[in-house]
N, C-alpha and C positions, 0 to 999 in steps of 0.2 A: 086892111087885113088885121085881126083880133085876133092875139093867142089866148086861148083861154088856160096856157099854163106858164109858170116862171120859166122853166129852161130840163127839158126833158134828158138834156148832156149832162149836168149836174146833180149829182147825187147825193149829194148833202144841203138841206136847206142852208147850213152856218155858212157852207161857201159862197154859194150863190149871195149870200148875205153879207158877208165880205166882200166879195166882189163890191157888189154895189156899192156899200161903203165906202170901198178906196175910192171909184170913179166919184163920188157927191164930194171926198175930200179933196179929190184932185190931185192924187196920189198914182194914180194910173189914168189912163186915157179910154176915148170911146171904144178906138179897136184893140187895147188890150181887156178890156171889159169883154167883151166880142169874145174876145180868142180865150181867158180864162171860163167864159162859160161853154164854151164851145159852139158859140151861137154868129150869125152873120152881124157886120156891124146895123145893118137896117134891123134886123130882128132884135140886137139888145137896146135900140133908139125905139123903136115898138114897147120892148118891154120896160126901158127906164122912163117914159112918158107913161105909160099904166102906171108904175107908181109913183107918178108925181115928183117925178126927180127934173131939173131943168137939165137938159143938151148944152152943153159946152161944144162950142167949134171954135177952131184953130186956136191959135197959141194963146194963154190967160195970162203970161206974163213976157217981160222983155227979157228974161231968160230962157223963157220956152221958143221966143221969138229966135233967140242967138241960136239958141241949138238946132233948131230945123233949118236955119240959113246956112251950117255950121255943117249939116248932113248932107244938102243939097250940095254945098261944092264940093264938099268931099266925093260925089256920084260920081261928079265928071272926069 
């Protein structure tokens, strides 16, 4: 499936363009990239591969690592 537009939730090109930004810096993650464009997380992984951005999955560092193990027991 091929969007042939950036994100029709966003209304300003600079956001959408920040957006992507932080997620390349790794400043934000997949699904708050998602959720600031107001897009599903498969639709902004559609649209950050159109622009040749590489997909980051699960944690990039050992402190991303601490923090999700850190949030999961805290569920329970």
């Amino acid at each position: 499936m091929t969007t042939d537009r950036c994100s029709p939730h966003i209304d300003h090109t600079e956001e959408f363009a920040t957006t992507i930004g932080l997620y390349v810096l790794g400043e934000i993650s997949l699904g708050k990239a998602a959720e600031r464009a107001d897009v599903t997380r498969w639709e902004m992984t559609e649209i950050l591969t159109e622009a040749g951005v590489e997909i980051r999955c699960g944690p990039q560092t050992m402190d991303d690592l601490e923090d999700k193990v850190e949030t999961a027991l805290d569920i329970e």
